[in-house]
C-alpha positions in Angstrom: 0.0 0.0 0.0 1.3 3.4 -1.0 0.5 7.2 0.6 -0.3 9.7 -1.1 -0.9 13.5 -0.4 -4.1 15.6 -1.3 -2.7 19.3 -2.8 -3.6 22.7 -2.1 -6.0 21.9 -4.9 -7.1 18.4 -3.7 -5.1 16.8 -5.9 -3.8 13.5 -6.1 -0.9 11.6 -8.2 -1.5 7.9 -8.6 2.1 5.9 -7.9 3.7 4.9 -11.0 3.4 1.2 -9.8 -0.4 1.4 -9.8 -0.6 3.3 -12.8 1.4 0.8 -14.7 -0.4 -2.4 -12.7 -3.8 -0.9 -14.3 -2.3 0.5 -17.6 -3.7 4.0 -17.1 -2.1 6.4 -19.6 -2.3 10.2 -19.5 -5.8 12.0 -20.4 -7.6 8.6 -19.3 -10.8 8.9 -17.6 -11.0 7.2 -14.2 -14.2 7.2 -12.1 -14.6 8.4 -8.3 -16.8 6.4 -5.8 -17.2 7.5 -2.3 -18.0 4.0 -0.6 -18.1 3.0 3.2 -16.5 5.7 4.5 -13.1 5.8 1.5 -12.5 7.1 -1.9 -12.2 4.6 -4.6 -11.2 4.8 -8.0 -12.0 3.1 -10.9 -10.3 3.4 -14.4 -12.8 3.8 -17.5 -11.9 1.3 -20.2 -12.8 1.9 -23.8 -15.6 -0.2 -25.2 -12.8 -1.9 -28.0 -11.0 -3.2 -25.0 -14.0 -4.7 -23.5 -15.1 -6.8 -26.7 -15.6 -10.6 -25.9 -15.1 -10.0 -22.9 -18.1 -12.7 -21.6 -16.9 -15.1 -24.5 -17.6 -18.8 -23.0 -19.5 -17.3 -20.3 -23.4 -19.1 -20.0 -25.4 -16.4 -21.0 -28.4 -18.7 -21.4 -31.4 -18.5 -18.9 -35.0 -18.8 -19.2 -37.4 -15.7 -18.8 -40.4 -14.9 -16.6 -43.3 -15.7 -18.5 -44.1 -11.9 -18.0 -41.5 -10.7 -19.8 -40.6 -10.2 -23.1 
């Protein structure tokens, strides 16, 4: 686990580990959640990188009757 410190202008640098753990590059968008009392963030992914993503995955189920 790393620190970090919140600037004058509450901001934040994410450790080079972390940012190249996730593959976060420069000008990428990354989500804020305030959750149980902490900050979390989440990196947005582009829809390209998400393709097949549930390939082999049962996506089969049967419907409620009252549904379409």
């Amino acid at each position: 686990m790393e620190t970090v410190t919140v600037s004058p202008k509450f901001q934040v640098v994410i450790p080079k580990a972390v940012r190249t753990s996730l593959g976060i590059k420069p000008g990428q968008k990354v989500q804020v959640l305030e959750y149980d009392g902490r900050i979390e963030l989440i990196p947005e992914k582009p829809l390209s990188e998400l393709r097949g993503i549930l390939k082999g995955k049962n996506v089969g189920f049967t419907r409620e009757k009252d549904r379409l």
